[in-house]
ROPA-91208 format. One line per field, with one value per residue: residue number from 1; x negated, y, z negated of N, C-alpha, C in turn; residue in three letters. Coordinates in pm, whole numbers. Atoms other than C-alpha are relative to their C-alpha. Layout:
<sites>
seq <- (NUM, ...)
neast <- (X, ...)
nnorth <- (Y, ...)
nup <- (Z, ...)
caeast <- (X, ...)
canorth <- (Y, ...)
caup <- (Z, ...)
ceast <- (X, ...)
cnorth <- (Y, ...)
cup <- (Z, ...)
type <- (ALA, ...)
</sites>
This chain:
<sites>
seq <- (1, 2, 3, 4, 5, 6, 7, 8, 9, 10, 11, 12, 13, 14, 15, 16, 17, 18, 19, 20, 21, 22, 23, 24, 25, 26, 27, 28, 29, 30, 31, 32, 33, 34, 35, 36, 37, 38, 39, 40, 41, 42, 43, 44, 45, 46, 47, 48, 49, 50, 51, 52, 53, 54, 55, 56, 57, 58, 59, 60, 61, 62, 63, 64, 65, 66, 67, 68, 69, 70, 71, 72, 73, 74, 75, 76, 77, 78, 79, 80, 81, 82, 83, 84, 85, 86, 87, 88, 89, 90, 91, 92, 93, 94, 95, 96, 97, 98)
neast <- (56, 125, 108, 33, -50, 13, -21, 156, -30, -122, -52, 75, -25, 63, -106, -87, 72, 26, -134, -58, 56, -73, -112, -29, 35, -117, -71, 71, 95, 182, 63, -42, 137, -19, -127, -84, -112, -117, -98, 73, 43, -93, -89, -132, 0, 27, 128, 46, -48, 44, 102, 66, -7, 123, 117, 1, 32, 160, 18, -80, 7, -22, -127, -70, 118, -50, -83, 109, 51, -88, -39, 148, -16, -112, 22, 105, 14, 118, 46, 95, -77, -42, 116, 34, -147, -1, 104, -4, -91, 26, 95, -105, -29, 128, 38, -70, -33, 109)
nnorth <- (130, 22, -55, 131, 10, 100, -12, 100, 175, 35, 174, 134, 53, -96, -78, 59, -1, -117, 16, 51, -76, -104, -18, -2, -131, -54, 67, 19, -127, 23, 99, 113, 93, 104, 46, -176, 64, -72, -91, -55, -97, -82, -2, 87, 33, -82, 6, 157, -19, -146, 77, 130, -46, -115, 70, 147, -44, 10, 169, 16, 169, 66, 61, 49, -19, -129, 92, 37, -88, -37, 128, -19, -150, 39, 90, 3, -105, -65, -66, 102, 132, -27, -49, 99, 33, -73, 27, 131, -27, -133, 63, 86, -52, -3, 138, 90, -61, 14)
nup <- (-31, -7, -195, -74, -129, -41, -127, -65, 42, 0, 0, 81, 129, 130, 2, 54, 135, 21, -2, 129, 143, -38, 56, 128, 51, 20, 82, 133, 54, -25, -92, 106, 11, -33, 79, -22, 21, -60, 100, 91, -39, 17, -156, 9, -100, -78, -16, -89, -142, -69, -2, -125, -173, -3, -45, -99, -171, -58, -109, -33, -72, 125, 60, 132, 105, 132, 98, 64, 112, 122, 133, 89, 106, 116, 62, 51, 92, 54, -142, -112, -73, -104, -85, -65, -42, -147, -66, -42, -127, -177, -62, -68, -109, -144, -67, -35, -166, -119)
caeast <- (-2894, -3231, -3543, -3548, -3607, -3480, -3469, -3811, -3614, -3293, -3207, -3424, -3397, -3625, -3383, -3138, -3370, -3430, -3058, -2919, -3172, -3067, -2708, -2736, -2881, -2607, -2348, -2506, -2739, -3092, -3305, -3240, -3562, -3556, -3363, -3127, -2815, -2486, -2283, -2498, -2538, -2198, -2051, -1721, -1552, -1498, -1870, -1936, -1743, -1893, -2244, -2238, -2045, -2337, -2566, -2453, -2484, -2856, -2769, -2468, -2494, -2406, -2090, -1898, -2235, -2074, -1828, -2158, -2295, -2018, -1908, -2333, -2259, -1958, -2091, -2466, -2507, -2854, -3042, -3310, -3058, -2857, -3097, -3205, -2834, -2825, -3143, -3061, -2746, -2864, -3154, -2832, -2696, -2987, -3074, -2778, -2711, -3048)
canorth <- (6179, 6047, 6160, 5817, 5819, 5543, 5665, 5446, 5093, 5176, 4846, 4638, 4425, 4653, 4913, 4749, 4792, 5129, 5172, 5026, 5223, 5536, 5453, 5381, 5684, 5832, 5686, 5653, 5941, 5742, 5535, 5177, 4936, 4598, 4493, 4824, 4663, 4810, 4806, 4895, 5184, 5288, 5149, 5029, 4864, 5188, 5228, 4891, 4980, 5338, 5166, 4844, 5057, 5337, 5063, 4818, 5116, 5013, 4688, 4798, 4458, 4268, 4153, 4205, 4287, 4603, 4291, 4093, 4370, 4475, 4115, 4114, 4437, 4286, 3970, 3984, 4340, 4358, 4553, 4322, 4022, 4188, 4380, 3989, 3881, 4135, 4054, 3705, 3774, 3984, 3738, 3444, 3648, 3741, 3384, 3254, 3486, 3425)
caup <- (3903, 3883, 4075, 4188, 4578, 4734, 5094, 5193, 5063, 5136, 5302, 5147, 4838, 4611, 4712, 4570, 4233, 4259, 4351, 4054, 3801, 4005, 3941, 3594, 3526, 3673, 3499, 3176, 3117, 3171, 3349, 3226, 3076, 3167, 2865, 2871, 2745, 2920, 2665, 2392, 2629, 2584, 2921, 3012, 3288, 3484, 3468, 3578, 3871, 3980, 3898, 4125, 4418, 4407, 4376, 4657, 4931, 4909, 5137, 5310, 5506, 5175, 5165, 4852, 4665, 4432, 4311, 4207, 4065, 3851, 3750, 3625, 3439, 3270, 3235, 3177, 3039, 3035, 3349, 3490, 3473, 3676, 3911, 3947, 4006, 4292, 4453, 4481, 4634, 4928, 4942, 4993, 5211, 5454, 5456, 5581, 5860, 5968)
ceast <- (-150, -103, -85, 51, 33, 26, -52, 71, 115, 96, -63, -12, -69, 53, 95, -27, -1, 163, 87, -46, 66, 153, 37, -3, 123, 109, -17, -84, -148, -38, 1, -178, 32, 122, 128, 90, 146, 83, -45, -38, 90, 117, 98, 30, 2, -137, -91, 61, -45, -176, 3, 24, -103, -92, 38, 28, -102, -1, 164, 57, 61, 156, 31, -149, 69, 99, -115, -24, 107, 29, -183, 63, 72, -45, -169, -53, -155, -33, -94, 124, 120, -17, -33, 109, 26, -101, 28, 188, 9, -102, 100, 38, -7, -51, 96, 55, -143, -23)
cnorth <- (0, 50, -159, -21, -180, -44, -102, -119, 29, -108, -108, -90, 99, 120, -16, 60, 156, 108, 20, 84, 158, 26, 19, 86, 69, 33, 41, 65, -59, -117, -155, -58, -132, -77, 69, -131, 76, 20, 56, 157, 120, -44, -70, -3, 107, 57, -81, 35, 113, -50, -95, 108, 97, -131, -53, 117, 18, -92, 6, -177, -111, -11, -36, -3, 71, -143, -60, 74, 32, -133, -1, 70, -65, -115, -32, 136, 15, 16, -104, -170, 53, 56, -181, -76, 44, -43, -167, -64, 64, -123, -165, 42, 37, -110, -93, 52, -15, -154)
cup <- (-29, 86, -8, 130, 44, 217, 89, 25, 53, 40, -18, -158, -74, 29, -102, -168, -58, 7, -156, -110, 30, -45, -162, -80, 3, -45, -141, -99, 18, 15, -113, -5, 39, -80, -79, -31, 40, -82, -136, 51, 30, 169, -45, 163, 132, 34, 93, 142, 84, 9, 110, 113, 61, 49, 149, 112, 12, 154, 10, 70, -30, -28, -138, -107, -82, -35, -83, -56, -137, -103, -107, -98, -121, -50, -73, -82, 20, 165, 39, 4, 131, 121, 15, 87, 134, 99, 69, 55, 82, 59, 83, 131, 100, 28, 90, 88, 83, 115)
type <- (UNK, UNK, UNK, UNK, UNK, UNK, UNK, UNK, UNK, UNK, UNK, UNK, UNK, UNK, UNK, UNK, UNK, UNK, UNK, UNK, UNK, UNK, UNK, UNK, UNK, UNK, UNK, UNK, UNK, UNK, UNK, UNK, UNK, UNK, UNK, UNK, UNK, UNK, UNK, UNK, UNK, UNK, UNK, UNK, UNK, UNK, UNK, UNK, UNK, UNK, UNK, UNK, UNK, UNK, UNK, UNK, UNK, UNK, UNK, UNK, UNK, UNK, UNK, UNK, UNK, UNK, UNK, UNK, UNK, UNK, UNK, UNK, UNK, UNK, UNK, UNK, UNK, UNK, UNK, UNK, UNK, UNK, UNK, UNK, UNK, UNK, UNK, UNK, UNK, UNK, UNK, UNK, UNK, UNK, UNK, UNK, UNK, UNK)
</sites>
């Protein structure tokens, strides 16, 4: 994996961020750039799926986040749209229990 800590954030949205690059690495062999393209990067749906669920135990809290994430993966492919995708479904999600 990455030596990307994410102990500090861990339930906080920029967790989430640091999360996701962490996973991808994992996955994938290396840290994604903003416009890192997933499948240009060799992924496939079993990817997409070991990726979001890694990611989405930044913000256990998050209902059904690793589905968001993965549908992103599959459907947007590129890393900051989906790192934004996520963010703004945790940020739904903490707003509306508050």
């Amino acid at each position: 994996m990455a030596d990307v800590d994410t102990s500090a954030t861990q339930h906080s949205p920029h967790g989430l961020a640091a999360a996701l690059a962490q996973a991808w690495h994992g996955v994938l062999g290396f840290l994604p750039e903003e416009d890192s393209d997933f499948y240009d990067a060799g992924g496939t749906s079993m990817d997409a799926a070991r990726i979001a669920s890694l990611a989405a135990e930044s913000a256990p809290d998050i209902e059904d986040l690793d589905v968001t994430l993965m549908t992103a993966l599959l459907n947007e492919a590129r890393f900051g749209e989906v790192r934004r995708l996520g963010l703004e479904s945790i940020d739904r999600a903490r707003g509306s229990s508050a």
